[in-house]
LORO-542624 format. One record per residue (C-alpha): residue in one letter; x negated, y negated, z negated; residue number from 1. Coordinates in Angstrom, 3 decimals, decimal comma. Layout:
<nodes>
residuo->A	xx->X	yy->Y	zz->Z	num->NUM .
...
</nodes>
This chain:
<nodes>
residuo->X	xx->0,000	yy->0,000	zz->0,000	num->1 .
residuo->X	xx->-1,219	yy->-3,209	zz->1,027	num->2 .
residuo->X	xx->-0,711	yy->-6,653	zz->-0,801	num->3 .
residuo->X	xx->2,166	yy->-7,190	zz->1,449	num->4 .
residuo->X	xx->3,990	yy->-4,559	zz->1,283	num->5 .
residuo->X	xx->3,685	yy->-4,478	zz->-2,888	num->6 .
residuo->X	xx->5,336	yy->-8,289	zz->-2,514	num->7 .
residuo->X	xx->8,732	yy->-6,438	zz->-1,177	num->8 .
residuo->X	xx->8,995	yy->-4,196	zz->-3,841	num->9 .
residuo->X	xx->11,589	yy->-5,748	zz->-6,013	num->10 .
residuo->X	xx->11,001	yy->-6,710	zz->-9,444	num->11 .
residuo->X	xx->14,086	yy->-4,753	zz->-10,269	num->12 .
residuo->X	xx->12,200	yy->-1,653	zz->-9,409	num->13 .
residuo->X	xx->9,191	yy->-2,770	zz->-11,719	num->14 .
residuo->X	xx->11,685	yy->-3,390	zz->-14,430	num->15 .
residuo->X	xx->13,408	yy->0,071	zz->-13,796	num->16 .
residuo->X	xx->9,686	yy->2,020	zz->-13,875	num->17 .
residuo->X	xx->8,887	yy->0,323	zz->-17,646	num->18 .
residuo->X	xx->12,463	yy->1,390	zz->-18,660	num->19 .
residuo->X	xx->13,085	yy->-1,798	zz->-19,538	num->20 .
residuo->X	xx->17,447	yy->-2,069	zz->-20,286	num->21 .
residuo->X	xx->17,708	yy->-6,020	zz->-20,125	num->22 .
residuo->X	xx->19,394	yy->-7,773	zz->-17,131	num->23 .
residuo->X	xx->16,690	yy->-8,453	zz->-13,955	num->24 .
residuo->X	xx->15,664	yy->-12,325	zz->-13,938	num->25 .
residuo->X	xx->17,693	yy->-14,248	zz->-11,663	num->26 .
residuo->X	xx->14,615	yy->-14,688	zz->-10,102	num->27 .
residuo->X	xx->13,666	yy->-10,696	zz->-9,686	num->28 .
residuo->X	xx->13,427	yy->-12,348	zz->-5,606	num->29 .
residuo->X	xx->10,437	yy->-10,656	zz->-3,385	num->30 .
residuo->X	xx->7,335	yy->-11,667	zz->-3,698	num->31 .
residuo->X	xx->7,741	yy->-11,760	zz->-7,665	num->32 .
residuo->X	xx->6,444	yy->-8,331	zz->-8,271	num->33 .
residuo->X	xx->2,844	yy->-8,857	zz->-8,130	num->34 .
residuo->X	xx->2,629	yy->-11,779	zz->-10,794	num->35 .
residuo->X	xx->5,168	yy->-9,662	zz->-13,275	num->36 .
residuo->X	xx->2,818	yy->-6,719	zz->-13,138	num->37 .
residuo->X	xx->-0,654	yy->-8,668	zz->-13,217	num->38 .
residuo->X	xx->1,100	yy->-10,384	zz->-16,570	num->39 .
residuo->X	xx->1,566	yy->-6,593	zz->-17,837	num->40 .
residuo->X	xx->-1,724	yy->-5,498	zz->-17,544	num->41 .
residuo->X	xx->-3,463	yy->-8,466	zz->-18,640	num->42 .
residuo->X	xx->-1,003	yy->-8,143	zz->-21,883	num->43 .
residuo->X	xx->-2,399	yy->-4,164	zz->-22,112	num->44 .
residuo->X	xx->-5,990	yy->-5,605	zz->-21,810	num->45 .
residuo->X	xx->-6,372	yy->-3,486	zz->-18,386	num->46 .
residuo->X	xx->-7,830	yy->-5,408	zz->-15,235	num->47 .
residuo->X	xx->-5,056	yy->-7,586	zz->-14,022	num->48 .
residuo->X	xx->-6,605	yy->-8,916	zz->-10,468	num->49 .
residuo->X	xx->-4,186	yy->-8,643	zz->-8,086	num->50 .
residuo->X	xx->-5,756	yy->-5,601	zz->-6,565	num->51 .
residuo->X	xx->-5,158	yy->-3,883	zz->-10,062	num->52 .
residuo->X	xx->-1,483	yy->-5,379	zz->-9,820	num->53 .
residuo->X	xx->-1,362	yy->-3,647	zz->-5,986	num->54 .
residuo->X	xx->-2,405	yy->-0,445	zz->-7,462	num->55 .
residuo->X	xx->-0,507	yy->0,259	zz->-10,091	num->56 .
residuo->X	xx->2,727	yy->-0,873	zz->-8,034	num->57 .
residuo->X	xx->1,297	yy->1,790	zz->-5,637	num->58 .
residuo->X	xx->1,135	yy->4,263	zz->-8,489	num->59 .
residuo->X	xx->4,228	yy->3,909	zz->-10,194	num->60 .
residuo->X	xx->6,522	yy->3,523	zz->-6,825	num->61 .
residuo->X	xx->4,642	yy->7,334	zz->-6,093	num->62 .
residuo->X	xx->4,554	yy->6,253	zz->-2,326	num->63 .
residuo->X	xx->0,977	yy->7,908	zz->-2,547	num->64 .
residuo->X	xx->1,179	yy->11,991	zz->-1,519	num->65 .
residuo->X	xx->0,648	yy->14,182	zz->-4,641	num->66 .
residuo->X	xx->-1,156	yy->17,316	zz->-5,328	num->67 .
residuo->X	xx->0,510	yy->20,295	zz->-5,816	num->68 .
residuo->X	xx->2,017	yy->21,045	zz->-9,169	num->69 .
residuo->X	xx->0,951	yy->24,136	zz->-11,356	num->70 .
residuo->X	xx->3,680	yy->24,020	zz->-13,887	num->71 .
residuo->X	xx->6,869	yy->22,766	zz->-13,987	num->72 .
residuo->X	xx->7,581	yy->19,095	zz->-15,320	num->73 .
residuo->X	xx->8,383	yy->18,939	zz->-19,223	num->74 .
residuo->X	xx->11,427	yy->17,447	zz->-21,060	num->75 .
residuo->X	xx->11,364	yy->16,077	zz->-24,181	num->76 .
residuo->X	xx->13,458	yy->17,941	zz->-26,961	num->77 .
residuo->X	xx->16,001	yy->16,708	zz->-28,796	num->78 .
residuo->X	xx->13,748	yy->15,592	zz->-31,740	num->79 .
residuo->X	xx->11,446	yy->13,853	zz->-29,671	num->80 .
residuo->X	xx->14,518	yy->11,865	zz->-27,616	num->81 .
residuo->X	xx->15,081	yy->10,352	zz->-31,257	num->82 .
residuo->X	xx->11,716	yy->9,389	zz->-31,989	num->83 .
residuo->X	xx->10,327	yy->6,216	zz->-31,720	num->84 .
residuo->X	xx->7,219	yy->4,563	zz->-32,878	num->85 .
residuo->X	xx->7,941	yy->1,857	zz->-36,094	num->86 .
residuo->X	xx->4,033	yy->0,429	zz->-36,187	num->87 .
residuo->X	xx->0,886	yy->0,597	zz->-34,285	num->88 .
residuo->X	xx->-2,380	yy->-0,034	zz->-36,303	num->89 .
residuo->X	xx->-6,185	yy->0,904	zz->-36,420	num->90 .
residuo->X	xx->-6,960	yy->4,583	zz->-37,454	num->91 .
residuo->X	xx->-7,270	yy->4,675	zz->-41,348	num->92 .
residuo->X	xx->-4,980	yy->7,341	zz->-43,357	num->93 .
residuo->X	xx->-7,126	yy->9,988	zz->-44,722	num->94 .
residuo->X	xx->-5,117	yy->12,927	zz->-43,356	num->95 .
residuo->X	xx->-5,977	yy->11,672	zz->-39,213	num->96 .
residuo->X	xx->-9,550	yy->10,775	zz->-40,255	num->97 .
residuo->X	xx->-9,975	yy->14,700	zz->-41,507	num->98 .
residuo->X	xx->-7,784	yy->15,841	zz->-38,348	num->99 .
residuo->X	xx->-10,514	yy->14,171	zz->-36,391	num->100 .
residuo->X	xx->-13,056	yy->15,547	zz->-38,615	num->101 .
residuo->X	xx->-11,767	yy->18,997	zz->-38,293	num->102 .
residuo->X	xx->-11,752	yy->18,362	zz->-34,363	num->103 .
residuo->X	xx->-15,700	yy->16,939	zz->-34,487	num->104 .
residuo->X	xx->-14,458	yy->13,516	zz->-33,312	num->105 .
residuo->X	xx->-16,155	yy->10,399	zz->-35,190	num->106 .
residuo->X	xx->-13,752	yy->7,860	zz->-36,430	num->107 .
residuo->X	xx->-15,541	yy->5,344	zz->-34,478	num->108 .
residuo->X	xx->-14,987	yy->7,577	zz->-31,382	num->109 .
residuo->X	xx->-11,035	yy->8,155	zz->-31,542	num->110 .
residuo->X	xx->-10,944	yy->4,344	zz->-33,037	num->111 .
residuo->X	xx->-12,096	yy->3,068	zz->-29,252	num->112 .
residuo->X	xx->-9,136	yy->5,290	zz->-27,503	num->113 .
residuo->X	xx->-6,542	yy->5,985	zz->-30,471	num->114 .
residuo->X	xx->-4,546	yy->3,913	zz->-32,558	num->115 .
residuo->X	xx->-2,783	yy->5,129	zz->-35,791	num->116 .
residuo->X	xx->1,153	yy->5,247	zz->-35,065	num->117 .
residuo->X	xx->4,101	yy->5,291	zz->-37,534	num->118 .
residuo->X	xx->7,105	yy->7,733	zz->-35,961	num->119 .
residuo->X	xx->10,445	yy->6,913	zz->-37,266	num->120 .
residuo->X	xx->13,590	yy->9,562	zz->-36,651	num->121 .
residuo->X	xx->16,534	yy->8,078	zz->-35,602	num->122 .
residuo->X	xx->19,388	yy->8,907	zz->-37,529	num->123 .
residuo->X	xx->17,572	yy->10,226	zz->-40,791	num->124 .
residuo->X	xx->15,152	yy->7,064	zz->-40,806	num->125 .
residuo->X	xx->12,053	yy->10,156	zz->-41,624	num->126 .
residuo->X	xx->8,969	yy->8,873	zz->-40,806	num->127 .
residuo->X	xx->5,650	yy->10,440	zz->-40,195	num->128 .
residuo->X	xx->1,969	yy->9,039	zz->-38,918	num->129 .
residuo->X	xx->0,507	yy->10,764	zz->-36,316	num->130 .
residuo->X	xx->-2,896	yy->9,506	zz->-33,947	num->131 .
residuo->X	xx->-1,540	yy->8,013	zz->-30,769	num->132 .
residuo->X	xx->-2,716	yy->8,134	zz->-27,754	num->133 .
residuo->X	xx->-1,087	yy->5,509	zz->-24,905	num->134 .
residuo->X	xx->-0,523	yy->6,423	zz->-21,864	num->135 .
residuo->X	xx->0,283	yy->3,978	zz->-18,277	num->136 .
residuo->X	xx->3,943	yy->3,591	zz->-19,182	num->137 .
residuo->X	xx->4,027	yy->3,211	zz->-22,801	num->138 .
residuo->X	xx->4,360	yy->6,061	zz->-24,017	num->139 .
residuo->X	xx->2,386	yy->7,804	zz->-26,545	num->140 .
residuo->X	xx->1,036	yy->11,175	zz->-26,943	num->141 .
residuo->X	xx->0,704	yy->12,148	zz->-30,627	num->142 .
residuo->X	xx->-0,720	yy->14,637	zz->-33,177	num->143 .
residuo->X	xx->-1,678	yy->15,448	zz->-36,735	num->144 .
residuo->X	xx->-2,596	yy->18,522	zz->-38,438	num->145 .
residuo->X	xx->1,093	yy->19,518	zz->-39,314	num->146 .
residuo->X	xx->2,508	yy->18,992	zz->-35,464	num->147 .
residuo->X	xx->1,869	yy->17,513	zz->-31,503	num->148 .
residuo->X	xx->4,127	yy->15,564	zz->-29,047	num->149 .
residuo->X	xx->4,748	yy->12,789	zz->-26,562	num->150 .
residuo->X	xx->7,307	yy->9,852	zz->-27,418	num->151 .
residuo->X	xx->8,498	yy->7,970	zz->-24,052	num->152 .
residuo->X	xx->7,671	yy->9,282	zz->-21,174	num->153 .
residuo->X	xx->5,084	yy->11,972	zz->-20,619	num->154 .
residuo->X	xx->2,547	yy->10,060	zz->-18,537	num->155 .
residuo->X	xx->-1,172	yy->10,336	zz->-17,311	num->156 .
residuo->X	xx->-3,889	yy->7,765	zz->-19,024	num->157 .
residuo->X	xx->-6,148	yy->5,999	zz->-17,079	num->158 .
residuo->X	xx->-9,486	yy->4,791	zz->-18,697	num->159 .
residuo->X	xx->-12,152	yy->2,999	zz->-16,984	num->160 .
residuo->X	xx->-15,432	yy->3,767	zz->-16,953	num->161 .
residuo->X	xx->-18,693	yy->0,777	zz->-17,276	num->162 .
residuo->X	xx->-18,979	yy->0,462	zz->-13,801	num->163 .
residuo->X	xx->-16,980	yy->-2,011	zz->-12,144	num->164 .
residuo->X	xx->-16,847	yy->0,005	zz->-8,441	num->165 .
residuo->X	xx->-17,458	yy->3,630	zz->-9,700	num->166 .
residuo->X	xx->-18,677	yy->6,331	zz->-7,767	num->167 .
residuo->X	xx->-16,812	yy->8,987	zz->-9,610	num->168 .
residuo->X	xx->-13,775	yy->10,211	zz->-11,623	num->169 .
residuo->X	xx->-13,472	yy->12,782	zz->-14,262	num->170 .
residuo->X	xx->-9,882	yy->14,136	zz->-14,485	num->171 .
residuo->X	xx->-9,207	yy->15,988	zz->-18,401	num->172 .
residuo->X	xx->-6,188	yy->18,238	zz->-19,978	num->173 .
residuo->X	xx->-5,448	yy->16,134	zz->-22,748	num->174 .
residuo->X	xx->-7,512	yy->12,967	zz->-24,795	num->175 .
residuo->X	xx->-9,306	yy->15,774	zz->-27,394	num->176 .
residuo->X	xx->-11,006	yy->16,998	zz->-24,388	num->177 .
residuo->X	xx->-12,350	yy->13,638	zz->-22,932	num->178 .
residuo->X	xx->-13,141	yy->12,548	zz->-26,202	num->179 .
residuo->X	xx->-15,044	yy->15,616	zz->-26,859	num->180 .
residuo->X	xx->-16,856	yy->15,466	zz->-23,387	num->181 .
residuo->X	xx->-17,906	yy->11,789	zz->-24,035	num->182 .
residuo->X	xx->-19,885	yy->13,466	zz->-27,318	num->183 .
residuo->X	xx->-21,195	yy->16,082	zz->-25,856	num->184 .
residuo->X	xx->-22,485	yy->14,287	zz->-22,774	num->185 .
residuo->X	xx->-22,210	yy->10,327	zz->-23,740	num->186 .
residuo->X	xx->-23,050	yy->10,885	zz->-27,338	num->187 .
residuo->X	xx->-19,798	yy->9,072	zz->-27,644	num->188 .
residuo->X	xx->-20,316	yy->6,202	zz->-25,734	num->189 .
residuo->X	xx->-17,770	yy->5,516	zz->-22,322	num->190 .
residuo->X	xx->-18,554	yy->7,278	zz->-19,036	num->191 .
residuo->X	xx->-19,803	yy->5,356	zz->-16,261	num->192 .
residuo->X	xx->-17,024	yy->6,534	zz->-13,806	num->193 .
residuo->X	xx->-13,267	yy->6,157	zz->-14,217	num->194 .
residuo->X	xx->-11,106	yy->8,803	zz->-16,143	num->195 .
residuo->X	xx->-7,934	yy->10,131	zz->-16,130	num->196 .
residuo->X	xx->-6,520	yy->11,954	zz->-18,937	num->197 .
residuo->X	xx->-3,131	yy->14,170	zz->-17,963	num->198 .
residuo->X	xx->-1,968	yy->14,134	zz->-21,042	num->199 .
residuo->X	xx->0,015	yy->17,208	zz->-19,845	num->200 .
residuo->X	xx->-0,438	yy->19,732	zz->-16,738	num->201 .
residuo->X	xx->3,028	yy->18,857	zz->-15,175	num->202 .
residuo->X	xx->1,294	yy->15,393	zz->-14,812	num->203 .
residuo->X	xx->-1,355	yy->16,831	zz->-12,280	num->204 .
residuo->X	xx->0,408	yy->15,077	zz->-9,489	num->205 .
residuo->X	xx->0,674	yy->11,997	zz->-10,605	num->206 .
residuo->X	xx->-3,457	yy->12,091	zz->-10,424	num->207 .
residuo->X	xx->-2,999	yy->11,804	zz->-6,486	num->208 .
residuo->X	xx->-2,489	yy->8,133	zz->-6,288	num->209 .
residuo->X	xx->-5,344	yy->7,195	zz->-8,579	num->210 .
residuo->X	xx->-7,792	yy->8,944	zz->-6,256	num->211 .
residuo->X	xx->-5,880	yy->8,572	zz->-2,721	num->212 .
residuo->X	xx->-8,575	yy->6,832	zz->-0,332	num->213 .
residuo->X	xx->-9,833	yy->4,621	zz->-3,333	num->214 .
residuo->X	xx->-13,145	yy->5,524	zz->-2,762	num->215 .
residuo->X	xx->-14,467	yy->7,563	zz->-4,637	num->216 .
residuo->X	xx->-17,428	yy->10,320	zz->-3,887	num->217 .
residuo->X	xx->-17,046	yy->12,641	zz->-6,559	num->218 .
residuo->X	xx->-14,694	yy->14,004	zz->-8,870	num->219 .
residuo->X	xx->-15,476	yy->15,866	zz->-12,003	num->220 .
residuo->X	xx->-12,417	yy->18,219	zz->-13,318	num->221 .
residuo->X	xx->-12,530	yy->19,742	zz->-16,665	num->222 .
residuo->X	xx->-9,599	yy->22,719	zz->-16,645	num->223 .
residuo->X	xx->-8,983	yy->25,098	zz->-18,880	num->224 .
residuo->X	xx->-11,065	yy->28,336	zz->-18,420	num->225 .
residuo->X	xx->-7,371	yy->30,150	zz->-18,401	num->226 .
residuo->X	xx->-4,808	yy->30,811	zz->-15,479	num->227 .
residuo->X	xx->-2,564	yy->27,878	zz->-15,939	num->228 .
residuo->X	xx->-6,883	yy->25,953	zz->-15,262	num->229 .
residuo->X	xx->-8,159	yy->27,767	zz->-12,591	num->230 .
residuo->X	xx->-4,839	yy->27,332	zz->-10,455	num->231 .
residuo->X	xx->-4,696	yy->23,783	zz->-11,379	num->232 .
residuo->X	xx->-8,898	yy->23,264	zz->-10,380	num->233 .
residuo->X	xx->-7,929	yy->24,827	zz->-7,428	num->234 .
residuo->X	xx->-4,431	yy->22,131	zz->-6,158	num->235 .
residuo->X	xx->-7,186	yy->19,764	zz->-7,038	num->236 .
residuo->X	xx->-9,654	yy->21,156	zz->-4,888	num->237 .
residuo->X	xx->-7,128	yy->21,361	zz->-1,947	num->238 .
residuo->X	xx->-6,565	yy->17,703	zz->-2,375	num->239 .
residuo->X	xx->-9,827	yy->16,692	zz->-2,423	num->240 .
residuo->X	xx->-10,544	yy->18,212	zz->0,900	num->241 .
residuo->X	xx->-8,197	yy->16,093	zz->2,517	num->242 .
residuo->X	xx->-10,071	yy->13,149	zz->1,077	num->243 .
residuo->X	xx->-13,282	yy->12,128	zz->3,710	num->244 .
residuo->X	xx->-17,000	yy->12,923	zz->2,001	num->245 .
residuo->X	xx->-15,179	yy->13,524	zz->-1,844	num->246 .
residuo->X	xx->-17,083	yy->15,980	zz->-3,569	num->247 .
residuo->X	xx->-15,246	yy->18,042	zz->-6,266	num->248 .
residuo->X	xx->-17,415	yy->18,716	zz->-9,471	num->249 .
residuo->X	xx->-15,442	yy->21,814	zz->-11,819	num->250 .
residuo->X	xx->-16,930	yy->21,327	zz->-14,989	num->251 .
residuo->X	xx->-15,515	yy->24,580	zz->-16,726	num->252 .
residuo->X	xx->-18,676	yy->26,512	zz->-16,333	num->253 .
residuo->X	xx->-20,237	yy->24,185	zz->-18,507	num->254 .
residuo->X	xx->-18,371	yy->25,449	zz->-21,276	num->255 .
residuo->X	xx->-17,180	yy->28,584	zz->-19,989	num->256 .
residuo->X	xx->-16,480	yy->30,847	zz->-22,083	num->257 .
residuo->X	xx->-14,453	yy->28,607	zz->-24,158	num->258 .
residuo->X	xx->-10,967	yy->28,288	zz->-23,011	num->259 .
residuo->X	xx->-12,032	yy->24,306	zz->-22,586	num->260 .
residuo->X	xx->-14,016	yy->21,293	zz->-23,459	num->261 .
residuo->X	xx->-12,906	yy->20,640	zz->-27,176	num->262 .
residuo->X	xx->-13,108	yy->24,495	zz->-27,937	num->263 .
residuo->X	xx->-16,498	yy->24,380	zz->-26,614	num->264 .
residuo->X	xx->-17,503	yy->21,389	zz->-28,522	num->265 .
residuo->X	xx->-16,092	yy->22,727	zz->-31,659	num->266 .
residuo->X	xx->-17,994	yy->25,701	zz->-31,624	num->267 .
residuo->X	xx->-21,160	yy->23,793	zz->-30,878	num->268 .
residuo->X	xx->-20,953	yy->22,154	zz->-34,175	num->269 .
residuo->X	xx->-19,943	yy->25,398	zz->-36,362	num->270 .
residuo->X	xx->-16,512	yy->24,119	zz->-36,574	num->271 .
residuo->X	xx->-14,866	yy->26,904	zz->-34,507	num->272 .
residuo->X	xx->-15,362	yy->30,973	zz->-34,836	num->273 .
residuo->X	xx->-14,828	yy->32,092	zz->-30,528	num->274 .
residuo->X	xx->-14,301	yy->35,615	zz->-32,563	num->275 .
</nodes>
């Protein structure tokens, strides 16, 4: 999608993507997406160029192809419809720091990636706090050593890396993974290239637009070392060779054989028994 052709899509449609339920502006005329969504990001502290603002219109309007799916989408139960989060602050209850701990991710790790979220139940007002993890819509993906969800949608993150024109991409499962590949290989510190974290394997197509003639040479994927993995390294593969001069990069040998990266980087530091 061109800057043009982002212009025509209606700011109603925007609106509609972030689930937002108030009336359109008056003015939701063409031409006033671009400015609404460079606002956004700049508001999310992402890059809000216009570019950026082309992108993610091009993303979230999923006029991109997409690579084949490997499971089936998910749907949020019951519970989780009646969740929503009640307060977003830094990381500090005890219980998430030892979750981490148990997980062998530094505070000052998850603390660059993960906020600490308070989940209130509709209904019976019960509230629990659980480490959040934001995705490109607003939602959140959550966990704590008692249980593990998504509240909004179910959506891929997109984190980028120190370069400002990347060579590379490294596509992970869920954020435990990346943040336990940025230890292992970063000693904690951000990857160079971009990253996108699925957040869930019914997300895998939604990857497609982030990587869709953008540029990029090579792309690192870290599956699972599992069936549900090798079918999903191997949609992404089948994209990639439709991309000109994209390398693909599996990463699961390295830590093969782990069924994936945080397993792997568990066991590394005597935190995990593979027997």
């Amino acid at each position: 999608m061109n800057i043009e052709q982002a212009k025509r899509v209606p700011l109603s449609v925007i609106l509609n993507i972030l689930g937002l339920k108030q009336k359109h502006p008056k003015n939701a005329i063409k031409g006033e997406s671009i400015p609404y969504v460079r606002k956004y990001l700049a508001e999310r502290g992402e890059g809000s160029a216009e570019a950026d603002a082309v992108r993610w219109i091009t993303i979230m309007t999923a006029l991109a192809p997409k690579i084949t799916p490997v499971i089936e989408s998910i749907r949020a139960t019951s519970e989780e419809k009646a969740q929503f989060v009640d307060g977003i602050k830094p990381i500090c209850n005890p219980v998430l720091i030892g979750h981490l701990e148990n997980q062998g991710i530094p505070l000052s790790v998850a603390q660059s990636y993960m906020k600490e979220i308070r989940v209130c139940q509709k209904g019976t007002k019960q509230i629990f706090y659980a480490l959040g993890f934001r995705n490109e819509v607003g939602g959140w993906s959550y966990s704590n050593p008692f249980r593990k969800g998504f509240i909004g949608k179910c959506y891929i993150t997109f984190i980028r890396g120190t370069q400002v024109k990347p060579d590379g991409i490294h596509i992970f499962k869920d954020d435990a993974d990346f943040m336990a590949a940025l230890i292992r290989l970063e000693n904690g510190r951000m990857f160079k290239d971009d990253a996108i974290v699925l957040n869930s394997m019914a997300n895998l197509p939604r990857a497609t637009p982030y990587i869709k003639g953008y540029g990029y040479r090579v792309v690192h994927t870290w599956m699972d070392n599992c069936e549900t993995g090798k079918a999903a390294t191997q949609s992404l593969d089948n994209f990639f060779k439709t991309e000109d001069r994209l390398l693909h990069m599996p990463m699961n040998r390295v830590y093969a054989p782990y069924l994936g990266v945080s397993p792997w980087h568990m066991k590394e530091l005597g935190l995990f028994d593979p027997r």
